[in-house]
Each structure stands twice: as structure tokens, then as C-alpha cells.
N, C-alpha and C positions, 0 to 999 in steps of 0.2 A: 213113378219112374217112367211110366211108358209117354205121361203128358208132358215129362221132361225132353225125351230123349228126339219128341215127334216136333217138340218146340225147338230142339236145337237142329232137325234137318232140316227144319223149314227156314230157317233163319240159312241155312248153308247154302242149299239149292236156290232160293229167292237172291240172295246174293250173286250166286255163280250167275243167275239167269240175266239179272238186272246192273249186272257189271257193265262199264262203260268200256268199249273196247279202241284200245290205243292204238294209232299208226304212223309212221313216222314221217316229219315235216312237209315230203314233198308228194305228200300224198292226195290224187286230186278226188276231193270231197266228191263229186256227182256217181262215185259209185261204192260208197260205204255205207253201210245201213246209217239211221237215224239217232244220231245223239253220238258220233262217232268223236275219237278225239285226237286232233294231228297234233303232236307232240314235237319238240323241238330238243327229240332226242340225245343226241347230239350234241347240244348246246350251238350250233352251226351260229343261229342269229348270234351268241352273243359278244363276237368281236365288231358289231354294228352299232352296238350301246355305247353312249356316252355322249357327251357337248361338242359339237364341232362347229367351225367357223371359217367363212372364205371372204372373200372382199371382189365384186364383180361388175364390172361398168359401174364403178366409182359407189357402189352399194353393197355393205355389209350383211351378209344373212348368215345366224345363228341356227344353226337345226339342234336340237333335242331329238333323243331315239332312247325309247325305254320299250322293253318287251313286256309286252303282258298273256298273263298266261291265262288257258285258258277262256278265249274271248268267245264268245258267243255271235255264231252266222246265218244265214236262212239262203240255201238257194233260192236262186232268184226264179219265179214261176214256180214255186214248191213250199210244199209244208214242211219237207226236208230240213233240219238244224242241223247243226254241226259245232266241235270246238277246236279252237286252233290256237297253236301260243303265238303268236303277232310281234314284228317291232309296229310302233307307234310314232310316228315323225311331228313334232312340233317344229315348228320358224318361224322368223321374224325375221323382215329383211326391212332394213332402214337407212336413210342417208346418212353421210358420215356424221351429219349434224348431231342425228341423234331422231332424228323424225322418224316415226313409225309408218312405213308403206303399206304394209300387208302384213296378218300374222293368226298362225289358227290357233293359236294356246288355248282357247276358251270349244275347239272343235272334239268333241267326246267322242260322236254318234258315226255311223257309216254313211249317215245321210248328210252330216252336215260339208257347209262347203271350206272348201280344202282339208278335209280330212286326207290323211295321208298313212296308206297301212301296208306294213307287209304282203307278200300273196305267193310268194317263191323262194326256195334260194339256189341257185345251181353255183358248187363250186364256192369261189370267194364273192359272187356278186347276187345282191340279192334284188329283188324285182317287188315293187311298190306299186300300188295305184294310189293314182290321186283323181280325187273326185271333183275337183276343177271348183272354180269361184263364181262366184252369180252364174246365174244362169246355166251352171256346168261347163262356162266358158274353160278351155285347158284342162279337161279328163285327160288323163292319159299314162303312161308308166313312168316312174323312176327306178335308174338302175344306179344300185349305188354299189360300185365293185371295191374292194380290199385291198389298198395297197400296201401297206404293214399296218403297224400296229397306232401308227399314228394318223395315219390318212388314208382317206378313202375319194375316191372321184364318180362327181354324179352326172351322170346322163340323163336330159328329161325328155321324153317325147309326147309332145301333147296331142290331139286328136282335133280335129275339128267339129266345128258345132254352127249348126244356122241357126239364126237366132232370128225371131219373129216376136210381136207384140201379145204373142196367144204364149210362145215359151218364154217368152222375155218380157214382161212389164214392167211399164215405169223408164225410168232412167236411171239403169243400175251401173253401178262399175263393173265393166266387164275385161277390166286390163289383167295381161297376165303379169304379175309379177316374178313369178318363178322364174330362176336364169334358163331360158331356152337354148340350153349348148349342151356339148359331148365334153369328158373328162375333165370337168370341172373339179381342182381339188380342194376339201376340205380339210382341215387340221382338227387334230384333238385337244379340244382344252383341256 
């Protein structure tokens, strides 16, 4: 009885100890203990999910946006991890033909280029990084703010990048394809 009962508090207390402790979306990681988990409470992100599409300087782009939960982060200059439930942005933008210009579907990682991920959301607009194309050419934010339920308008603000033959080798594409403007609107498929 007593190898029972010293089995079931260790199993209680180790549990309490090694519980993952939750907090809510807009919570900035760099001062929560290690294995912290920002939750999307709320459900805030998920009027952002779904297929949208806009037509711009005679070029079509598609976005995908699916939340995924629990994603897995590491500050950066730290052993620090962290989880966060994330939208996730896929596009394709292509001429009307049908010609594919640019498109990260095949983009999983935080590293790879044009990855595109949630990092905010204040209110009905939520706040994106994107990790720019070769070279990191075009880092910078998307803000995709809520206009009802069927459209949403994106903001992209890219960052500058020098680009030399030590960060930039070869002869890479370095065009941004992303529509560089303010309220751009999208529709809901």
C-alpha cells in the first residue's frame, strides 16, 4: 500500500512540476521560462484561415493561411525554446496566363526563404514576418488587418538588405515579388 500510494504522488507532484505552463497569444516569449506555451487562446487568429485571393499589377496571388498549433521556436542568441499556435502563409503569385512567378508552398522551416508566419495579433490585424527570398532580399512585416468576414487587406513592409558577393553568391534572383503596397484587398474563396 505504501509502494502504491508513494507511486501515485510521484506521478502527481512530477506532473504538477513538469507541466507546461500556458499564456496567452500576445505574450512576448523573451521573458517566460523555457518550454513556455503561447496559446491562441482565444481563437483571435482564426478569422485569418482560409484561401484568399487578389489580382494586382495585372498578377494574381493566391495566399493560404492555416494555423498550426503548437509550433516549436528558439530565441534567437539562446538555448531558450518556446511554443506558439502560429498562422502559416502559403502563395503563389502568377500571371494571368497561368505562369508561376514566385511561390513558397514547398517552405516548412523558419529558415527557409519566403517562409511567412504569424508573430502578433493586436485587435483584428495580425502581424507576420516574412523571411524575404534569396538572399533575404525583402525581410520584413505583413500586416493583414480584418475587414469582415470575407476580406482581409495586406500591408507589406520590406526591410532593406545590402547585398555583396560574400552574402549573395552566384546569380540569384533577388526580385521581390510580393505586392509592395498598403490595403491591398483579398477575398475569401
Amino acid at each position: 500500500m505504501k509502494y502504491f500510494l508513494f507511486t501515485i504522488n510521484f506521478f502527481l507532484l512530477s506532473n504538477l512540476y513538469f507541466s507546461q505552463q500556458i499564456y496567452p497569444i500576445n505574450t512576448f516569449p523573451e521573458n517566460l521560462p523555457p518550454n513556455s506555451y503561447i496559446k491562441d487562446i482565444n481563437n483571435d487568429l482564426v478569422p485569418f484561415i482560409g484561401n484568399w485571393s487578389t489580382i494586382y499589377e495585372g498578377k494574381k496571388m493566391d495566399l493560404s493561411i492555416v494555423k498550426e498549433l503548437k509550433r516549436s521556436f528558439k530565441l534567437s542568441n539562446s538555448t531558450h525554446s518556446f511554443y506558439q499556435d502560429v498562422l502559416i502563409a502559403k502563395y503563389t503569385i502568377k500571371y494571368n496566363s497561368g505562369i508561376i512567378l514566385q511561390t513558397n508552398i514547398n517552405s516548412v522551416n523558419n529558415n527557409d526563404n519566403n517562409f511567412i508566419a504569424s508573430i502578433a495579433i493586436k485587435g483584428n490585424v495580425v502581424h507576420m514576418y516574412y523571411r524575404g527570398t534569396n538572399c533575404r532580399v525583402g525581410w520584413g512585416t505583413i500586416n493583414l488587418k480584418q475587414i469582415d468576414n470575407n476580406q482581409v487587406s495586406w500591408s507589406y513592409y520590406p526591410n532593406s538588405t545590402t547585398l555583396t558577393t560574400t552574402n549573395c553568391p552566384g546569380n540569384q534572383d533577388t526580385t521581390i515579388y510580393l505586392p509592395e503596397t498598403e490595403n491591398l484587398v483579398f477575398t475569401k474563396q
